[in-house]
C-alpha positions in Angstrom: 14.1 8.1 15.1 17.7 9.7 15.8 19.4 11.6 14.1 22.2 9.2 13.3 19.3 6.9 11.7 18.0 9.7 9.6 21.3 10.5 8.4 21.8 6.9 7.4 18.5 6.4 6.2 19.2 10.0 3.9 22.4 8.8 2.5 20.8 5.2 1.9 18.6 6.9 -0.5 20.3 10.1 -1.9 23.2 7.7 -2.7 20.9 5.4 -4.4 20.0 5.8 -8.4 17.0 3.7 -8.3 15.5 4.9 -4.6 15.8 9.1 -6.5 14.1 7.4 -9.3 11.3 5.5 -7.4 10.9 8.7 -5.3 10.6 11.0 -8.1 8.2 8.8 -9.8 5.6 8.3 -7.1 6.0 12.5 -6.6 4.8 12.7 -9.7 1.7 10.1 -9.7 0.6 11.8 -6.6 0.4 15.4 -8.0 -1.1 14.2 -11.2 -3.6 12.3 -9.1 -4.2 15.4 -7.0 -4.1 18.0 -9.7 -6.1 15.5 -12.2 -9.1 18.6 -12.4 -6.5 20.3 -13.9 -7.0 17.7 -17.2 -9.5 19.5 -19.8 -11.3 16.3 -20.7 -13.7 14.7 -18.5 -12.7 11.4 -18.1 -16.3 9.7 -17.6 -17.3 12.3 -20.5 -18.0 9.6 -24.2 -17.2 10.6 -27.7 -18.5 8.6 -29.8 -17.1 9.9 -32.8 -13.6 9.2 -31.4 -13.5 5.6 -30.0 -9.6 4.1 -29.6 -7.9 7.1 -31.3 -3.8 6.4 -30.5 -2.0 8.3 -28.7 -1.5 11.8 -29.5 -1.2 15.0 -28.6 -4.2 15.7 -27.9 -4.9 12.7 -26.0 -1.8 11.5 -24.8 -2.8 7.8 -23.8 -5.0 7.6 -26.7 -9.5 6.9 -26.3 -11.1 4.0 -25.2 -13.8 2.1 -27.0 -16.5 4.8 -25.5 -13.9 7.9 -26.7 -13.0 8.8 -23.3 -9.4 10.3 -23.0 -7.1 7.6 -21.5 -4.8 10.2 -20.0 -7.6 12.0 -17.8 -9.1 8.2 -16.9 -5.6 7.2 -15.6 -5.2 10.6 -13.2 -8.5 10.2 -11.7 -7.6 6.0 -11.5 -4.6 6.7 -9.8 -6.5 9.1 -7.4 -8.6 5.8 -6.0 -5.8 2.9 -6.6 -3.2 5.5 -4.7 -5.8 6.5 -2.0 -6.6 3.0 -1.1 -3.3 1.8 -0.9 -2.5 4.4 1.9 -5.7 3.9 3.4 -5.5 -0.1 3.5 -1.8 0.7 4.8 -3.1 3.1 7.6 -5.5 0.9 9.1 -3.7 -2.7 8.2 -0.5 -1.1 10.0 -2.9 0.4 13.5 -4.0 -3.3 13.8 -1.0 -4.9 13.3 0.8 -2.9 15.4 -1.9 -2.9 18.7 -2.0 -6.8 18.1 1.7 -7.4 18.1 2.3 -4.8 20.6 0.0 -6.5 23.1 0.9 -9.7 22.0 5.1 -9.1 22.7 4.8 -7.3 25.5 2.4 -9.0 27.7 3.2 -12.6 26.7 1.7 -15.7 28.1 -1.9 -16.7 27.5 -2.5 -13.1 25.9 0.2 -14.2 23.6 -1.0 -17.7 23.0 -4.3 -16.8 22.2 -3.5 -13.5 19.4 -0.9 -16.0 17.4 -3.4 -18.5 17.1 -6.1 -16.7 16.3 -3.8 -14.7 13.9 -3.1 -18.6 12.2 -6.2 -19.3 11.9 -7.4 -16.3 10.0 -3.8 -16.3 7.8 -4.6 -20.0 6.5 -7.5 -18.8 4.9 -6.7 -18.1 1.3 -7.0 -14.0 0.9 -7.9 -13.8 -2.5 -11.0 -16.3 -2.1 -12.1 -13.8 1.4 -11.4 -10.8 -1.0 -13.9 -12.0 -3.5 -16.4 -13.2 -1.3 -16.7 -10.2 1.3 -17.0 -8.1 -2.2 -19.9 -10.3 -3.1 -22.0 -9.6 -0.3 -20.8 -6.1 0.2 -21.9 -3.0 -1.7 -18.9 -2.1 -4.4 -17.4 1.0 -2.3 -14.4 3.0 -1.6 -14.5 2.8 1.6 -15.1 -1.0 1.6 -12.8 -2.3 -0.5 -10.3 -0.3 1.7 -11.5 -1.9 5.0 -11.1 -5.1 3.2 -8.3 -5.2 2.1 -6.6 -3.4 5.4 -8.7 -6.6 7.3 -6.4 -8.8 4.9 -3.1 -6.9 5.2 -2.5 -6.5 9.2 -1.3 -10.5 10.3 2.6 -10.0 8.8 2.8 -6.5 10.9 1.5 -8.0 13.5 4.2 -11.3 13.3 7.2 -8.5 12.6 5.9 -6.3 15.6 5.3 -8.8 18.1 9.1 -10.3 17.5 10.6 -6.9 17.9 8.3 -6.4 20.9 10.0 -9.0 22.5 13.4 -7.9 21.3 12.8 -4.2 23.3 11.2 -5.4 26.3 14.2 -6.8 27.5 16.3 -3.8 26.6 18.3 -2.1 29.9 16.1 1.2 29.7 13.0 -0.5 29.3 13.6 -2.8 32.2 14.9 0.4 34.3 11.8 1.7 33.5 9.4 -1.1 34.6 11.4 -2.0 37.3 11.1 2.3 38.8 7.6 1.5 38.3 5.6 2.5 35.4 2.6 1.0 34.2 2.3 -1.2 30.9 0.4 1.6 29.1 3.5 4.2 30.0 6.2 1.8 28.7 4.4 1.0 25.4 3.8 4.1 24.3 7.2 6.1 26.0 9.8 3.0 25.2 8.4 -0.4 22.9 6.2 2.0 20.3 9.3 4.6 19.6 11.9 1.9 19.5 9.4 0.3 16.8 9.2 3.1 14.3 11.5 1.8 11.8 10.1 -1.7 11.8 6.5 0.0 11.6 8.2 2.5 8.5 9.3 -0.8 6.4 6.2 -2.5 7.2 3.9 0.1 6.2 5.8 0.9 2.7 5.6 -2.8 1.5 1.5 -2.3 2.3 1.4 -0.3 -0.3 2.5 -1.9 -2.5 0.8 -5.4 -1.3 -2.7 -2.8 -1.3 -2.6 -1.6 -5.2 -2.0 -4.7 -6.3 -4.9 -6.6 -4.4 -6.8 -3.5 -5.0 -5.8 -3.7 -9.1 -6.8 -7.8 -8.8 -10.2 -6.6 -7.3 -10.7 -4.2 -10.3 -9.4 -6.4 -12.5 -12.0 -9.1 -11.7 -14.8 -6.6 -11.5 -15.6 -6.4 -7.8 -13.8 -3.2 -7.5 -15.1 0.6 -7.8 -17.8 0.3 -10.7 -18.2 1.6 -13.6 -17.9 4.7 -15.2 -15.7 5.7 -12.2 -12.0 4.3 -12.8 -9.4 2.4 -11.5 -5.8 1.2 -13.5 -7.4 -2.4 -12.3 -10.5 -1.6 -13.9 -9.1 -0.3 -17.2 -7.2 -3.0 -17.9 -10.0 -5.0 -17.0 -11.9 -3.4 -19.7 -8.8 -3.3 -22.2 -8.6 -7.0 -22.0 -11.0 -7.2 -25.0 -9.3 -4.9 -27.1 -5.9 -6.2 -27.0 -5.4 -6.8 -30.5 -7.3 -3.9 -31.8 -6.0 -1.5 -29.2 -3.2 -2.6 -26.9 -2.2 0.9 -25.8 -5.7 0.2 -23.5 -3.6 -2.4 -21.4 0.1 -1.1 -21.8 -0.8 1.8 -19.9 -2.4 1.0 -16.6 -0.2 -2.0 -17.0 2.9 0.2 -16.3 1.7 2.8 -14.0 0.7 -0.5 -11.8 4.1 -2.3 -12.0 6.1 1.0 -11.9 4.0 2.1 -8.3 4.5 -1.0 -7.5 8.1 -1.4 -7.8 8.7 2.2 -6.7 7.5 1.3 -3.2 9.1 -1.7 -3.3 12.5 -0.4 -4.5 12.0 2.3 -1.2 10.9 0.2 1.0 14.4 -2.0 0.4 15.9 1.2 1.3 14.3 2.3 3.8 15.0 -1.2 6.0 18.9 -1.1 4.8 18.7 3.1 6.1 16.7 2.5 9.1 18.2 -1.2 10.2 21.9 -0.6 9.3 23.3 -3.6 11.3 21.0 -6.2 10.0 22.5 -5.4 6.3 25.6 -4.6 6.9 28.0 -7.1 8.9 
C-alpha cells in the first residue's frame, strides 16, 4: 500500500465520527475478551441461590437461570464468536484469494473450470450446508471455523478474480512478463500487492458475515456446547426467559449487532480510504 493510500485511508477514518466509534468499540471487546481472567466470577461457575438477579453492581449484566454472572459469560463468549470470526476470515480470504488469483491470471480453461465449480458450490443454500456438516461433525472450535471459512471464500474469490484481470493488463505488469518472468514471480511481486486493498475490504466484511453465521449456529444449537459460551448460544438459552428476564437476550443481542456493525461501518471506510476513485467522481 502507498503512502498516498494510507494517508487517504487515515483521514477516511480519523475524519469519520462513526469509523472512531466502531474502532474504539471493537478495541474494547477485544481486550475484554483477552483480559476476560481478569473477571472475579467464573463464568461456567452456578449459584443456585442467585438465579436471574438484574443487573447490578456486582454483576453488571445480571445471572442467568443457573446464577452464572452474565458479564463474565459475555467476555469469555466474545473470546470464541471474535476468534472465529478472524479465523473463518483468515482461511475464507487464503482460498479466495489463491482461486481468484489463478483463475484472473491464467484465464482460459483454468478459468472456465474454477467459475463453474465456484457456481455450483454457491447455489447450494449455506445455511442448509452449515447445519448439516455440524450434524455429522463433532461440535468444535476448530470446526465450526473450517466451516464456516469453507462457506465464506466464493465472493473473494469473484472480487479477486475481476481485479486480477484488471492488473494483468497494467503497463508494469506487462513490462514485466514481456522481460520475462515467470507466472509465479508476477503474482506474488505485481497482481498480489496491487490486490491488497481489495483483499483488506474483503476480509473486514468476513467478519462480520463470520459472527453472525457463527451466532445463527449457536443460536440453533450446533455451535460450541454447553457450559462453554458463545453471544449465539446465550441468546439461545435466553430465548426462554424473555418475559421473566429479557436482560438474558438484550445483552448478547447488542454486543452481536454492535460487532457487527462496527466492522461493517469500517469496512465502508476502508473501501472509500483504500479505493478513492471508485467513490469519489
Amino acid at each position: 500500500m502507498n503512502q498516498t493510500k494510507w494517508n487517504h485511508l487515515k483521514q477516511e477514518l480519523f475524519s469519520s465520527k462513526p469509523g472512531i466509534a466502531a474502532l474504539c468499540l471493537l478495541i474494547v471487546l477485544m481486550l475484554g475478551a483477552i483480559f476476560a481472567f481478569l473477571s472475579p466470577y467464573d463464568p461456567n461457575l452456578m449459584n443456585a441461590g442467585k438465579p436471574f438477579s438484574t443487573p447490578d453492581g456486582s454483576h453488571w449484566f445480571g445471572t442467568d437461570d443457573y446464577g452464572r454472572d452474565y458479564f463474565a459469560r459475555a467476555l469469555y463468549g466474545g473470546r470464541v464468536s471474535l476468534l472465529v470470526g478472524f479465523a473463518s476470515m483468515v482461511m475464507a480470504t487464503a482460498i479466495g484469494v489463491a482461486v481468484g488469483v489463478i483463475s484472473g491470471y491464467f484465464g482460459g480453461w483454468i478459468d472456465s473450470l474454477l467459475m463453474r465449480a465456484l457456481d455450483v458450490i454457491s447455489s447450494i443454500p449455506s445455511f442448509l450446508v452449515l447445519l448439516l456438516l455440524s450434524v455429522f461433525l463433532k461440535p468444535s472450535v476448530g470446526n465450526i471455523i473450517v466451516i464456516i471459512a469453507l462457506l465464506m471464500w466464493m465472493n473473494v474469490a469473484r472480487i479477486v478474480r475481476a481485479e486480477t484481470m484488471s492488473i494483468k493488463e497494467r503497463e508494469y505488469v506487462l513490462y514485466a512478463r514481456a522481460s520475462g518472468q515467470g507466472a509465479g514471480g508476477m503474482i506474488l511481486l505485481h497482481i498480489i500487492p496491487g490486490l491488497i486493498p481489495v483483499i483488506i475490504v474483503g476480509a473486514t466484511n468476513n467478519i462480520a458475515s463470520a459472527i453472525m453465521m457463527e451466532s445463527s449456529l449457536s443460536f440453533l444449537g450446533f455451535g460450541v456446547q454447553p457450559p462453554n459460551a458463545t453471544w449465539g448460544s446465550m441468546l439461545n438459552s435466553a430465548q426462554g426467559y424473555i418475559a421473566q428476564a429479557p436482560y438474558l437476550a438484550l445483552f448478547p443481542g447488542l454486543l452481536i449487532l454492535l460487532t457487527v456493525l462496527s466492522f461493517n461501518v469500517l469496512g465502508d471506510i476502508l473501501r472509500v480510504g483504500l479505493e478513492p476513485k471508485l467513490d469519489r467522481r
